[in-house]
PyMOL Python script that loads the backbone (N, CA, C, O; Angstrom):
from pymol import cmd

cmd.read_pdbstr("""\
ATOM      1  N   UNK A   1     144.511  73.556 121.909  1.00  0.00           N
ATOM      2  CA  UNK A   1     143.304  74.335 122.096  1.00  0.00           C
ATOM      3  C   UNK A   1     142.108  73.382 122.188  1.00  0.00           C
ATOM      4  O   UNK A   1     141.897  72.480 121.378  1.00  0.00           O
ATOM      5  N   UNK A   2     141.358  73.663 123.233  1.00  0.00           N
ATOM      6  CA  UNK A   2     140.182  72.575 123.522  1.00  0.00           C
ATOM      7  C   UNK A   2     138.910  73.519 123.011  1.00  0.00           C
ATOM      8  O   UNK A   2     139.013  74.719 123.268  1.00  0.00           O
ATOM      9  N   UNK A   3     137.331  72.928 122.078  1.00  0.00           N
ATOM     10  CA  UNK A   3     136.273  73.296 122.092  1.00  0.00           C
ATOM     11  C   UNK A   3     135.759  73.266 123.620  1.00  0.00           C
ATOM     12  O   UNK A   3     135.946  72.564 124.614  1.00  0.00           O
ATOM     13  N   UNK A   4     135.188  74.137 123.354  1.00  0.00           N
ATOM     14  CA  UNK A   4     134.283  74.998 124.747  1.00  0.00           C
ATOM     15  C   UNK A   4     133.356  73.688 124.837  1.00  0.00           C
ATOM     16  O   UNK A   4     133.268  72.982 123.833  1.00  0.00           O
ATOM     17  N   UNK A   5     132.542  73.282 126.211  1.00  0.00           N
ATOM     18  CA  UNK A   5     131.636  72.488 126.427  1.00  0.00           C
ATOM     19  C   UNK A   5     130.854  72.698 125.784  1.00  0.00           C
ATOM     20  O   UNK A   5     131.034  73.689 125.077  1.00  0.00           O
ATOM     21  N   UNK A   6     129.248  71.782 125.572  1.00  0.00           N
ATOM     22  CA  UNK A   6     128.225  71.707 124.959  1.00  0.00           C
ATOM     23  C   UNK A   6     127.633  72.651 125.550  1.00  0.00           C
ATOM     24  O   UNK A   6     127.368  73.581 124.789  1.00  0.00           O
ATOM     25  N   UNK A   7     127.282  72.808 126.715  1.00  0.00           N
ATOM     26  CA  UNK A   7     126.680  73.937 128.115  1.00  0.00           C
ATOM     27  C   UNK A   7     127.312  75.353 127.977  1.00  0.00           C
ATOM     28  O   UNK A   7     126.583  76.343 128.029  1.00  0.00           O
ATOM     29  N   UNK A   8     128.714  75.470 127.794  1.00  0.00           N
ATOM     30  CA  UNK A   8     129.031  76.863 127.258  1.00  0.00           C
ATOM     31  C   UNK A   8     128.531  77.308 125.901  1.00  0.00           C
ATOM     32  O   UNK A   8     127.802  78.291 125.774  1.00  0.00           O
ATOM     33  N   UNK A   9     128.994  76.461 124.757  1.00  0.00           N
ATOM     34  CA  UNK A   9     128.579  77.049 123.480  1.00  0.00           C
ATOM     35  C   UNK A   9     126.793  77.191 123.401  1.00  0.00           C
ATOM     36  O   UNK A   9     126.196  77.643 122.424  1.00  0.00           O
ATOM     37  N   UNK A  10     126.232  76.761 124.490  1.00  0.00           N
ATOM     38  CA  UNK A  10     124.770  77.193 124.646  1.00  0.00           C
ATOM     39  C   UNK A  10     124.557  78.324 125.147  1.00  0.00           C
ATOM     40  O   UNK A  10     124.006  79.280 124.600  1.00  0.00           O
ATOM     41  N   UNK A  11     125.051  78.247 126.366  1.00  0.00           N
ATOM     42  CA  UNK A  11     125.000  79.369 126.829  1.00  0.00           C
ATOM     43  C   UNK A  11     125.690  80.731 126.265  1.00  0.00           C
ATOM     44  O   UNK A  11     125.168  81.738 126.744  1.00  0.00           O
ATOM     45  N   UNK A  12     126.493  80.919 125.571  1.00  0.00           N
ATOM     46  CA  UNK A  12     126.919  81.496 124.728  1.00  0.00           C
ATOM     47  C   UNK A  12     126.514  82.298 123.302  1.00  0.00           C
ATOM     48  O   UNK A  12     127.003  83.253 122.699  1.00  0.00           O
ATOM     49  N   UNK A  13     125.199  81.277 123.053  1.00  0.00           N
ATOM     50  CA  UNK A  13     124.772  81.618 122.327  1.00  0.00           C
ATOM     51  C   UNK A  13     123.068  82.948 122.424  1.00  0.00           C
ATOM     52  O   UNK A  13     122.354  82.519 123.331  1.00  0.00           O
ATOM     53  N   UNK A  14     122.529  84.018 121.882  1.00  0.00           N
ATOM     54  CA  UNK A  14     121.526  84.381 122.472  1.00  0.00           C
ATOM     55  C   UNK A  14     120.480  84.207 122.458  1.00  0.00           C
ATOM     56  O   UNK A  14     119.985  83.454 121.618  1.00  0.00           O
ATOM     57  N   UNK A  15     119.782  84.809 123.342  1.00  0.00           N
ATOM     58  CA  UNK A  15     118.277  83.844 123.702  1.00  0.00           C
ATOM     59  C   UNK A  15     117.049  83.476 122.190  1.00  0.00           C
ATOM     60  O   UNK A  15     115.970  82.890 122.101  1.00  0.00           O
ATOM     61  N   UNK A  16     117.503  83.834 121.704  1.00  0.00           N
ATOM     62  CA  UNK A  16     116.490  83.792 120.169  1.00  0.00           C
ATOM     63  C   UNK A  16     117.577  83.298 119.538  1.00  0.00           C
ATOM     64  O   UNK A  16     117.288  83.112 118.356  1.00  0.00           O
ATOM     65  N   UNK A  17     118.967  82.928 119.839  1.00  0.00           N
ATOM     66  CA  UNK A  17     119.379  81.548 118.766  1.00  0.00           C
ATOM     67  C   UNK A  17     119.009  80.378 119.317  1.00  0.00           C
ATOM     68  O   UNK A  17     118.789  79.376 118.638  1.00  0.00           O
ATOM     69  N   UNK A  18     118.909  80.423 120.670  1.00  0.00           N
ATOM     70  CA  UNK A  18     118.365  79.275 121.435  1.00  0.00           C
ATOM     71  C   UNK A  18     116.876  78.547 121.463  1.00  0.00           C
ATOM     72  O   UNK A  18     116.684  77.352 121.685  1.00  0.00           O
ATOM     73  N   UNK A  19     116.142  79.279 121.261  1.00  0.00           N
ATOM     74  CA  UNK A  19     114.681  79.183 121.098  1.00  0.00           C
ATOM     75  C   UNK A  19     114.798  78.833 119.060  1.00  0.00           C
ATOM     76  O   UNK A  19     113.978  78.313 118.303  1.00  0.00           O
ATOM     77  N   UNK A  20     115.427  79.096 118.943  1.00  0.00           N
ATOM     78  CA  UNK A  20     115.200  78.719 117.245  1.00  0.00           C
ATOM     79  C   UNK A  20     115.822  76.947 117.035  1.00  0.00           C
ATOM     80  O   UNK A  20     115.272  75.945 116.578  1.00  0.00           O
ATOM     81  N   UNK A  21     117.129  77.178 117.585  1.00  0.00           N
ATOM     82  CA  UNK A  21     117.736  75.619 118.028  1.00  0.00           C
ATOM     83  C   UNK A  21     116.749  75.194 118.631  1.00  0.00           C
ATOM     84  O   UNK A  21     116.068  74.608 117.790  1.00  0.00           O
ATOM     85  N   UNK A  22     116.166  75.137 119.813  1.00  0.00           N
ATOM     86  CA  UNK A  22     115.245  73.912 120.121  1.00  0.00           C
ATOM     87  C   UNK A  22     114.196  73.805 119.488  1.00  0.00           C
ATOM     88  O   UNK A  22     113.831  72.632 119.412  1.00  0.00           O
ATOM     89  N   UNK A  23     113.208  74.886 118.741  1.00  0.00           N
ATOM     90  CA  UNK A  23     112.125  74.926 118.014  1.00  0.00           C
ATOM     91  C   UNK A  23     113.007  73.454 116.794  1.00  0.00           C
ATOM     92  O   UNK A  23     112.744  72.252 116.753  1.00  0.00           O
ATOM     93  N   UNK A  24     113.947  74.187 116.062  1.00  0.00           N
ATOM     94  CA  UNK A  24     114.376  72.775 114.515  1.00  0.00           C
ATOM     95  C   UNK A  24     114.597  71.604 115.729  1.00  0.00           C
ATOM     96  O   UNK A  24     113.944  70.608 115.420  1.00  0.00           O
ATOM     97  N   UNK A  25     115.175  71.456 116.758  1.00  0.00           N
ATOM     98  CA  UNK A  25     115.197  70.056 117.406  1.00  0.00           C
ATOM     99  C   UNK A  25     113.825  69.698 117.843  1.00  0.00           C
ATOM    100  O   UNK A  25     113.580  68.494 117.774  1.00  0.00           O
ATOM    101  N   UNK A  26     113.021  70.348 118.211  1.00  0.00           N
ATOM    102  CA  UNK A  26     111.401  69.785 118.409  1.00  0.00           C
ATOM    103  C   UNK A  26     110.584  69.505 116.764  1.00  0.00           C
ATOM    104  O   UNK A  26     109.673  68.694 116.593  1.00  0.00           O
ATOM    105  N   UNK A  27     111.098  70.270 115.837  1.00  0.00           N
ATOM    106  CA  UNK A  27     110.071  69.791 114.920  1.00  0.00           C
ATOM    107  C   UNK A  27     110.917  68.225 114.342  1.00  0.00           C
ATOM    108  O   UNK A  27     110.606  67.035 114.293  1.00  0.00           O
ATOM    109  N   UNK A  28     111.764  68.809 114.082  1.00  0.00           N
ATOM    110  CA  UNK A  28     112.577  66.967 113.631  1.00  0.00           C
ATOM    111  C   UNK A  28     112.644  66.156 114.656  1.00  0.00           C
ATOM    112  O   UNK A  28     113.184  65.068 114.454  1.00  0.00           O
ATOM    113  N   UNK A  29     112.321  66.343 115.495  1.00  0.00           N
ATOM    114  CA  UNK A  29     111.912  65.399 116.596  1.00  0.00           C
ATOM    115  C   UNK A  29     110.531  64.504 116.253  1.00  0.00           C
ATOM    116  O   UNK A  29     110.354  63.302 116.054  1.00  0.00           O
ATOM    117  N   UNK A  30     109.551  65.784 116.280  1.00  0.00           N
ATOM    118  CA  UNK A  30     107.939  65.334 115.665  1.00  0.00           C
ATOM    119  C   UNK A  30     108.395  65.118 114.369  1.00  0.00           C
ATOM    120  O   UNK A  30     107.944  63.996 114.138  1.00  0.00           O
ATOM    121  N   UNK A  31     108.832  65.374 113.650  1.00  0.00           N
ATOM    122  CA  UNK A  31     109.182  64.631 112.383  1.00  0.00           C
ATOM    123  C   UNK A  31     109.209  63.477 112.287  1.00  0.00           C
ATOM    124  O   UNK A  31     108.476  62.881 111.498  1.00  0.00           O
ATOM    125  N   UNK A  32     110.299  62.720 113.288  1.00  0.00           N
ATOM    126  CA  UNK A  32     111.340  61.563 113.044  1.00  0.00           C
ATOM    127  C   UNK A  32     110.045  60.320 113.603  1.00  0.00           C
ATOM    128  O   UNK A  32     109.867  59.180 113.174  1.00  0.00           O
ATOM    129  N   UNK A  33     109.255  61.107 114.749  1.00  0.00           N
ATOM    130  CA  UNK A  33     108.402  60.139 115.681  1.00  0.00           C
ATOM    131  C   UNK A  33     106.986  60.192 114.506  1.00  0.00           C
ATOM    132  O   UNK A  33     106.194  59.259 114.639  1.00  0.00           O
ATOM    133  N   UNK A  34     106.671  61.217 113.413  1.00  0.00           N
ATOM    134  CA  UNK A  34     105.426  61.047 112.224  1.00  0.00           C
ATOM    135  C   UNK A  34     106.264  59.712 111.370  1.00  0.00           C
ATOM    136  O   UNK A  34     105.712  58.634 111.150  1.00  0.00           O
ATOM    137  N   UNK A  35     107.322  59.954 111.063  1.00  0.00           N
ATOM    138  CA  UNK A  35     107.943  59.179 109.714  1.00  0.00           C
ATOM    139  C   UNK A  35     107.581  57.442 110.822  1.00  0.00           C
ATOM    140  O   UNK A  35     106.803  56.591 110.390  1.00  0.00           O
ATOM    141  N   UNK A  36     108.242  57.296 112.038  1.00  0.00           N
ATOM    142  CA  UNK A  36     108.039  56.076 112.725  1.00  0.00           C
ATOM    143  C   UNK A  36     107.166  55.297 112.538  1.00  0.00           C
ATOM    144  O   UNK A  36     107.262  54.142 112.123  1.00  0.00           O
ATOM    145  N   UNK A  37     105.451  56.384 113.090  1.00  0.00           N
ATOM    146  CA  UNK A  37     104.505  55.649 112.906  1.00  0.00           C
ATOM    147  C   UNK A  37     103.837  55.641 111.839  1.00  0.00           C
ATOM    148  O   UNK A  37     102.674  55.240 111.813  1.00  0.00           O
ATOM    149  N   UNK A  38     104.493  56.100 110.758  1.00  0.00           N
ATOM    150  CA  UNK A  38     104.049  55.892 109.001  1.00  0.00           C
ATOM    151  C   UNK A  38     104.499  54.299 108.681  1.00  0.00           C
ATOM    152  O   UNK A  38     103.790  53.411 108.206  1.00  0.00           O
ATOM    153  N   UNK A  39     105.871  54.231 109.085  1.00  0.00           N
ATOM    154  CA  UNK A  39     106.474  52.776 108.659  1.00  0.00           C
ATOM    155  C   UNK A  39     106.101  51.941 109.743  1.00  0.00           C
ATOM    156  O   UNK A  39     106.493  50.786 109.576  1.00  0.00           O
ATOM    157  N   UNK A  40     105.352  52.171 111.009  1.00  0.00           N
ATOM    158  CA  UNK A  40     105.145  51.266 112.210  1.00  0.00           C
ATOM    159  C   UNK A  40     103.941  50.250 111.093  1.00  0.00           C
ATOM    160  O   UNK A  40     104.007  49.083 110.706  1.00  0.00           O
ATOM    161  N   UNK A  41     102.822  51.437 110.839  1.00  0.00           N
ATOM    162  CA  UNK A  41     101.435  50.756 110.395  1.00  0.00           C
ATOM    163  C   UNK A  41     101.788  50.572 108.997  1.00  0.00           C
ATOM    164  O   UNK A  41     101.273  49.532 108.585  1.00  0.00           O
ATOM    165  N   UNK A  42     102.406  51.124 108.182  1.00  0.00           N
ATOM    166  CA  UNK A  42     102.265  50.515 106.795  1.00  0.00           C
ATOM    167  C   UNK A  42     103.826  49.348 105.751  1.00  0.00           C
ATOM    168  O   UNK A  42     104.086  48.790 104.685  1.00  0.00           O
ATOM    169  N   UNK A  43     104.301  49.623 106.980  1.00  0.00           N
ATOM    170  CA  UNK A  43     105.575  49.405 106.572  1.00  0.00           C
ATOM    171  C   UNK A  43     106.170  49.694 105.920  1.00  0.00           C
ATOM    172  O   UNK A  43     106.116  50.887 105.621  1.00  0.00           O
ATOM    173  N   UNK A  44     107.202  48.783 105.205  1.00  0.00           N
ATOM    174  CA  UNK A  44     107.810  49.476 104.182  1.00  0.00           C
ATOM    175  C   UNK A  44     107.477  50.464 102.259  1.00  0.00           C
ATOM    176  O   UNK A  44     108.193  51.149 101.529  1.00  0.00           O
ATOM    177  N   UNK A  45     106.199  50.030 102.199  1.00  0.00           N
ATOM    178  CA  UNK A  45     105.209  50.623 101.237  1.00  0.00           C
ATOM    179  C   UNK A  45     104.727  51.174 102.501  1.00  0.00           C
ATOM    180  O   UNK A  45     103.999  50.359 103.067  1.00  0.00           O
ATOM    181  N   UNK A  46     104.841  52.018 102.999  1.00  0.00           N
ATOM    182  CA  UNK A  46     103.959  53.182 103.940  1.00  0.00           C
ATOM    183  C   UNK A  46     103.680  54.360 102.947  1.00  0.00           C
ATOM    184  O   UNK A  46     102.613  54.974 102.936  1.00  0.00           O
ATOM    185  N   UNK A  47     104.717  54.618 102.126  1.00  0.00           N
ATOM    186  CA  UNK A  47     104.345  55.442 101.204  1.00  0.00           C
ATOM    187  C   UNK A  47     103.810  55.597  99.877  1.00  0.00           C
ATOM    188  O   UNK A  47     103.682  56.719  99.386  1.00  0.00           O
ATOM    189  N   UNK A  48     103.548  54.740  99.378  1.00  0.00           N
ATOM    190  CA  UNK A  48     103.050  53.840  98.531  1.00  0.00           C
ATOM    191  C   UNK A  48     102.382  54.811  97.532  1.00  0.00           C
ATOM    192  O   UNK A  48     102.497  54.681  96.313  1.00  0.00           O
ATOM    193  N   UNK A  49     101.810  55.605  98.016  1.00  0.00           N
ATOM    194  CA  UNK A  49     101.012  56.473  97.722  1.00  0.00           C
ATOM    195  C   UNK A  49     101.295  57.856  96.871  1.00  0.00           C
ATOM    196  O   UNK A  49     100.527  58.754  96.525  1.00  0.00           O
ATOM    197  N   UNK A  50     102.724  57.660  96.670  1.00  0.00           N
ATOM    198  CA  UNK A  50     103.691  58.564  95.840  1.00  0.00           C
ATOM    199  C   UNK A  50     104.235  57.674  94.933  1.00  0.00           C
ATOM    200  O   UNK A  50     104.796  56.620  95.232  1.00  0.00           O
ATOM    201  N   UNK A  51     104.056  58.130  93.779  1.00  0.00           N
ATOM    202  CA  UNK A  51     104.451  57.022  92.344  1.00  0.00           C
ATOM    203  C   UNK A  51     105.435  56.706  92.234  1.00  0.00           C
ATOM    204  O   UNK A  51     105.736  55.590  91.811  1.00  0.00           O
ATOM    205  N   UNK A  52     106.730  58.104  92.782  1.00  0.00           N
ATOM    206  CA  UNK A  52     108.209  58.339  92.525  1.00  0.00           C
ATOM    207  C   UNK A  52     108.761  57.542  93.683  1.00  0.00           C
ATOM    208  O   UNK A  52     108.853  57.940  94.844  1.00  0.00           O
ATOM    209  N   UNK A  53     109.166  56.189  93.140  1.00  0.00           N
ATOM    210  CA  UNK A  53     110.240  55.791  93.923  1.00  0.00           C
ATOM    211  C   UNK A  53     111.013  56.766  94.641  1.00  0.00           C
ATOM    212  O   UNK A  53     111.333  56.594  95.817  1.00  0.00           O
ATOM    213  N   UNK A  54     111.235  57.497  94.163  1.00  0.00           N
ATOM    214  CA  UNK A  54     113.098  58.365  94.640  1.00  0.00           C
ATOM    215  C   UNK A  54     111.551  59.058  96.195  1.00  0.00           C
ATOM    216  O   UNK A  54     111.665  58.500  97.286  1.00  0.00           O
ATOM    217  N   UNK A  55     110.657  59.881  96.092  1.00  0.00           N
ATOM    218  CA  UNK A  55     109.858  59.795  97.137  1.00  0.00           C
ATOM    219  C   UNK A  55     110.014  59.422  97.913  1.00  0.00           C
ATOM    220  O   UNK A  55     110.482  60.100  98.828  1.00  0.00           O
ATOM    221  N   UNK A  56     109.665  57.810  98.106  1.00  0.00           N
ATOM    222  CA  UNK A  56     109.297  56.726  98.900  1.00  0.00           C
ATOM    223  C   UNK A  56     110.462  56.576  99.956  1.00  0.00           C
ATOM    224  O   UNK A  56     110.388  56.613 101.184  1.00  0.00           O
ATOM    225  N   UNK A  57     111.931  56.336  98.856  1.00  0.00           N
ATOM    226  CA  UNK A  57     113.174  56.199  99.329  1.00  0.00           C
ATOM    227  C   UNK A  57     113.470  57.357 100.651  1.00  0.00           C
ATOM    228  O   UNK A  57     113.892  57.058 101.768  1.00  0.00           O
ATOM    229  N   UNK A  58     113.068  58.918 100.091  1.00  0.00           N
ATOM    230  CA  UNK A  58     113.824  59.789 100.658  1.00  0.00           C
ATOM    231  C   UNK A  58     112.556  59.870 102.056  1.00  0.00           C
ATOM    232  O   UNK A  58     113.102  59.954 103.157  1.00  0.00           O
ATOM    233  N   UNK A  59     110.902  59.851 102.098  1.00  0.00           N
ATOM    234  CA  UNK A  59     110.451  59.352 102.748  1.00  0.00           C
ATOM    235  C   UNK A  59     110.747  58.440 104.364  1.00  0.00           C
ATOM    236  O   UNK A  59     110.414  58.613 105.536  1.00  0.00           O
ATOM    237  N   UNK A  60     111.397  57.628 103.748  1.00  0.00           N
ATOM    238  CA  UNK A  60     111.574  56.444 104.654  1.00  0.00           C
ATOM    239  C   UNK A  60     113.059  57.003 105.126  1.00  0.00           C
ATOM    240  O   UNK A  60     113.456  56.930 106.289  1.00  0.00           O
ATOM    241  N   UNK A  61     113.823  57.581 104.019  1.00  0.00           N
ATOM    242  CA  UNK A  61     115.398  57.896 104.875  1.00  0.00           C
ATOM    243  C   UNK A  61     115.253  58.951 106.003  1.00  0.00           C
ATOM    244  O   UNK A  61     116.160  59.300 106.759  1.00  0.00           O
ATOM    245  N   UNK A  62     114.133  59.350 106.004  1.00  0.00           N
ATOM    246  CA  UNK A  62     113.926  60.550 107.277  1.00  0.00           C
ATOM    247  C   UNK A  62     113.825  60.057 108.323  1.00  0.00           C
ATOM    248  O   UNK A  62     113.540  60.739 109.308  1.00  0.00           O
ATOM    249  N   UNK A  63     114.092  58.356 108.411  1.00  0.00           N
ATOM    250  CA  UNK A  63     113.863  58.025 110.082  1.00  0.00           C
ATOM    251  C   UNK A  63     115.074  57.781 110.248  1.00  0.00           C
ATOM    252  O   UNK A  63     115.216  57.004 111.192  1.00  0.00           O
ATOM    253  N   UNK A  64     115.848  58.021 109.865  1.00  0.00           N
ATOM    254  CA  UNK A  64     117.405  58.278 110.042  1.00  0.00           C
ATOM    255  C   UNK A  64     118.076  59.548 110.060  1.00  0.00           C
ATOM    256  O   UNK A  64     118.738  59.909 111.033  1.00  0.00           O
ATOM    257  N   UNK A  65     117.866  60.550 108.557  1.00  0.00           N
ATOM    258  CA  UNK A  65     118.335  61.711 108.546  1.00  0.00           C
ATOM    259  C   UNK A  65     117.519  63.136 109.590  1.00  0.00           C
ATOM    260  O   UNK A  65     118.175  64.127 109.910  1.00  0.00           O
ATOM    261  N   UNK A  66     116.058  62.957 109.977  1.00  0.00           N
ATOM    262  CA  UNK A  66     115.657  63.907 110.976  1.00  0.00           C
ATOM    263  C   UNK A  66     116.605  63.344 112.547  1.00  0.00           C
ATOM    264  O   UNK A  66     117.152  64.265 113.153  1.00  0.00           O
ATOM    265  N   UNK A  67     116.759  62.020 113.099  1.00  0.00           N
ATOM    266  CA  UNK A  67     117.060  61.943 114.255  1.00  0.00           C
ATOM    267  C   UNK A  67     118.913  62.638 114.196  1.00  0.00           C
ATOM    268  O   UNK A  67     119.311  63.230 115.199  1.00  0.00           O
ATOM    269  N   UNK A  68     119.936  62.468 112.889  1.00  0.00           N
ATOM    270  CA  UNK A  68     120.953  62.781 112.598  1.00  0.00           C
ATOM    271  C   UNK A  68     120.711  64.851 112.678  1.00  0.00           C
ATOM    272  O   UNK A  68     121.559  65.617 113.134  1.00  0.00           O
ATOM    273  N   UNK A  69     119.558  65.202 112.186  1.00  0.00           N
ATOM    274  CA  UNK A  69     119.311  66.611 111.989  1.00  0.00           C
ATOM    275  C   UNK A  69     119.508  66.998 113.320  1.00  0.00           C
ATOM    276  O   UNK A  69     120.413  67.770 113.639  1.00  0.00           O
ATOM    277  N   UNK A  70     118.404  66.319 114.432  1.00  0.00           N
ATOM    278  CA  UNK A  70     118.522  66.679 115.544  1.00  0.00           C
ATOM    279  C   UNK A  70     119.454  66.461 116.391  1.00  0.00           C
ATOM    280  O   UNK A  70     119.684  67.362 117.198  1.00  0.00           O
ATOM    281  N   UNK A  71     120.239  65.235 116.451  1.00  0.00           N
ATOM    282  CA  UNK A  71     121.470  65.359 117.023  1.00  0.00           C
ATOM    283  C   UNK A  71     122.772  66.621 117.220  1.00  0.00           C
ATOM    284  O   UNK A  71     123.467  66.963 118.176  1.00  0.00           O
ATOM    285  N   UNK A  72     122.643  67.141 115.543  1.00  0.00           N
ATOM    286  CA  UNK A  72     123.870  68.111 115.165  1.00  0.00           C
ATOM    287  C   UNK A  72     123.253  69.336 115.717  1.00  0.00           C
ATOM    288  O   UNK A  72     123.939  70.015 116.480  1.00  0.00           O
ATOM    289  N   UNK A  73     122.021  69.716 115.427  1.00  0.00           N
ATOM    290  CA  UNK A  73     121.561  70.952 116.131  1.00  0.00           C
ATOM    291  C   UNK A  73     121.432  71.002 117.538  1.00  0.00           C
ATOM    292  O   UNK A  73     121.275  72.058 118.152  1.00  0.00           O
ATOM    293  N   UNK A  74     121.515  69.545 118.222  1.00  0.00           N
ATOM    294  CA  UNK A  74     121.969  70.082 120.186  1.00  0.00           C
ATOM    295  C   UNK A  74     123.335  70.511 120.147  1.00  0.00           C
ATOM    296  O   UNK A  74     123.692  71.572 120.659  1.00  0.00           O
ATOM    297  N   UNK A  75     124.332  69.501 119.389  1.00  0.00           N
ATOM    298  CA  UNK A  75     125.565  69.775 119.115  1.00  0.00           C
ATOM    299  C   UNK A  75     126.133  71.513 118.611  1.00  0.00           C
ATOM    300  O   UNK A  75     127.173  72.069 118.961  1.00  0.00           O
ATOM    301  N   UNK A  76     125.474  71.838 118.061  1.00  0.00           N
ATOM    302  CA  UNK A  76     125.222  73.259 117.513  1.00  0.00           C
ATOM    303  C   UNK A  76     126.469  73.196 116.419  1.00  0.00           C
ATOM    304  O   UNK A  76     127.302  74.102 116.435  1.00  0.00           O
ATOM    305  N   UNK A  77     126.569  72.181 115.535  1.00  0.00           N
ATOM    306  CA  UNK A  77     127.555  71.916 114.388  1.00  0.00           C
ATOM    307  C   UNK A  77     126.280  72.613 113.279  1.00  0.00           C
ATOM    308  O   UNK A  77     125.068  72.402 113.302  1.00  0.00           O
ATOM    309  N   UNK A  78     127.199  73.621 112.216  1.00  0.00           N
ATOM    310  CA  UNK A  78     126.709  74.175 111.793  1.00  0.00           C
ATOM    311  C   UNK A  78     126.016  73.174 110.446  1.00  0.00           C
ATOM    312  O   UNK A  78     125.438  73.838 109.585  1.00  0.00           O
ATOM    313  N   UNK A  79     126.040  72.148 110.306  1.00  0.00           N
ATOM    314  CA  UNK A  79     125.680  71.183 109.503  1.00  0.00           C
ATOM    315  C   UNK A  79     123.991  71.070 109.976  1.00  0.00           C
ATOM    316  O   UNK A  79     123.034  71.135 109.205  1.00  0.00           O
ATOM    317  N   UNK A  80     123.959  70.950 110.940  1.00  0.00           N
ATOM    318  CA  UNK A  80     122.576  71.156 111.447  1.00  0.00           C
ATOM    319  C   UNK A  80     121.301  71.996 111.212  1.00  0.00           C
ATOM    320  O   UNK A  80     120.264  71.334 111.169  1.00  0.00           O
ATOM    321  N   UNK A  81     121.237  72.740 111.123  1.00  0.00           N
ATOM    322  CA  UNK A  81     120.037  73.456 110.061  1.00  0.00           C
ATOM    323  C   UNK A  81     120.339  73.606 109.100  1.00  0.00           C
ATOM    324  O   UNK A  81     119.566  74.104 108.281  1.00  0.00           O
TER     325      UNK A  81
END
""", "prot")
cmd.dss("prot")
cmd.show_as("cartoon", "prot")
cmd.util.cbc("prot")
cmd.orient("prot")
């Protein structure tokens, strides 16, 4: 048994699950490209400004885990939102 294409399970899906999928892939998109130019100009203390280490950490892991968010939600793996 083969999964259906990426283009079917879209199309497949209805027009207001579709518009909700690209809305979470556009904001973690603008997410992933805010977190960028936080660490572009301040670097790695970009966040500095939050006392809580664990913050700073989870902060900075969003330029990894939003572009991973958005990947799974084109994918439409339910891990994704």
């Amino acid at each position: 048994m083969t999964r259906p294409r990426l283009g079917q399970r879209w199309s497949a899906l209805p027009v207001w699950a579709r518009w909700v999928a690209a809305t979470y892939a556009f904001a973690f998109t603008q997410g992933t490209c805010a977190h960028l130019i936080d660490l572009a100009r301040g670097g790695v203390h970009a966040y500095a400004a939050f006392p809580q280490v664990s913050l700073q950490v989870f902060f900075i892991s969003l330029v990894v885990l939003d572009p991973l968010t958005v990947f799974l939600v084109i994918r439409l793996h339910r891990a994704g939102p």
